[in-house]
ZAMARPA-25445 format. One record per residue (C-alpha): residue number from 0; x, y, z; residue in three letters. Coordinates in pm, 1 decimal. Each point is the difference from the previous one (the first is absolute). Layout:
N
@num->NUM; east->X; north->Y; up->Z; residuo->Ala
...
***
This chain:
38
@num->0; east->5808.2; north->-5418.8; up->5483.3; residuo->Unk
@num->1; east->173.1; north->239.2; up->274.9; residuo->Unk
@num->2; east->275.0; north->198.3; up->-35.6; residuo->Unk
@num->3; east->161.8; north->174.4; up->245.6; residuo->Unk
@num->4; east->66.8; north->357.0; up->-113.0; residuo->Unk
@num->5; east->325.0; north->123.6; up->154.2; residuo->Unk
@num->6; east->38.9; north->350.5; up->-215.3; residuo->Unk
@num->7; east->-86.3; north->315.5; up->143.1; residuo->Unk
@num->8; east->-91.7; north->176.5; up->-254.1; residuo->Unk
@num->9; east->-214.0; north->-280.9; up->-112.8; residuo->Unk
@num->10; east->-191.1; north->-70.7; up->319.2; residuo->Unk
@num->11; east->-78.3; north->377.2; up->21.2; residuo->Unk
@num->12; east->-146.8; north->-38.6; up->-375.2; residuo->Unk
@num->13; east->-186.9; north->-233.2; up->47.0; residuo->Unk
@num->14; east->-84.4; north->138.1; up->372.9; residuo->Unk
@num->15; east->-138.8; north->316.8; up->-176.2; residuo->Unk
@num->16; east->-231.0; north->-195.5; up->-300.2; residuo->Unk
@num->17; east->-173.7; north->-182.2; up->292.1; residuo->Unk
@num->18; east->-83.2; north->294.1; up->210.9; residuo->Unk
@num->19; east->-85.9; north->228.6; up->-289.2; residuo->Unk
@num->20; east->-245.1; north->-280.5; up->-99.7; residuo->Unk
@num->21; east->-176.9; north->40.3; up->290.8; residuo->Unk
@num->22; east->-26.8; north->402.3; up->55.4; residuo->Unk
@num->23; east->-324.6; north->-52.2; up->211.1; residuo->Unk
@num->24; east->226.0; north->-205.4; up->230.4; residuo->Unk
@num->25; east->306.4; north->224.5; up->-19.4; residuo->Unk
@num->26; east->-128.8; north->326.2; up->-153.2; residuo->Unk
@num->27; east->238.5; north->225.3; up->238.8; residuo->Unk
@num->28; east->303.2; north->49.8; up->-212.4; residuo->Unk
@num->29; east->233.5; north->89.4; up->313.9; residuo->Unk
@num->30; east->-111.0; north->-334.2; up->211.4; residuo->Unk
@num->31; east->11.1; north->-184.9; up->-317.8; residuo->Unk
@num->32; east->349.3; north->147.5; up->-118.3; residuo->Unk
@num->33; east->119.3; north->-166.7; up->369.9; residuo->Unk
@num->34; east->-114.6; north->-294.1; up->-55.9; residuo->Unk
@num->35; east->182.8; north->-26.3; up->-348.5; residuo->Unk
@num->36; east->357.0; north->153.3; up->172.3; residuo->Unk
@num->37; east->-70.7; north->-296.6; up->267.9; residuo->Unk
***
């Protein structure tokens, strides 16, 4: 099933579990915290 997310605050949740999941991917907290306030 899809759902569109149309929350901010939710898209940045979830935005934040998936790149904290991968640290080796996005272990740089300030590039990471961009990607999140993107």
């Amino acid at each position: 099933m899809i759902r569109f997310i149309t929350d901010t605050n939710e898209k940045k949740a979830i935005t934040r579990a998936i790149l904290e999941a991968l640290p080796e991917w996005f272990e740089v907290e300030e590039s990471r915290e961009q990607y999140i306030r993107e």
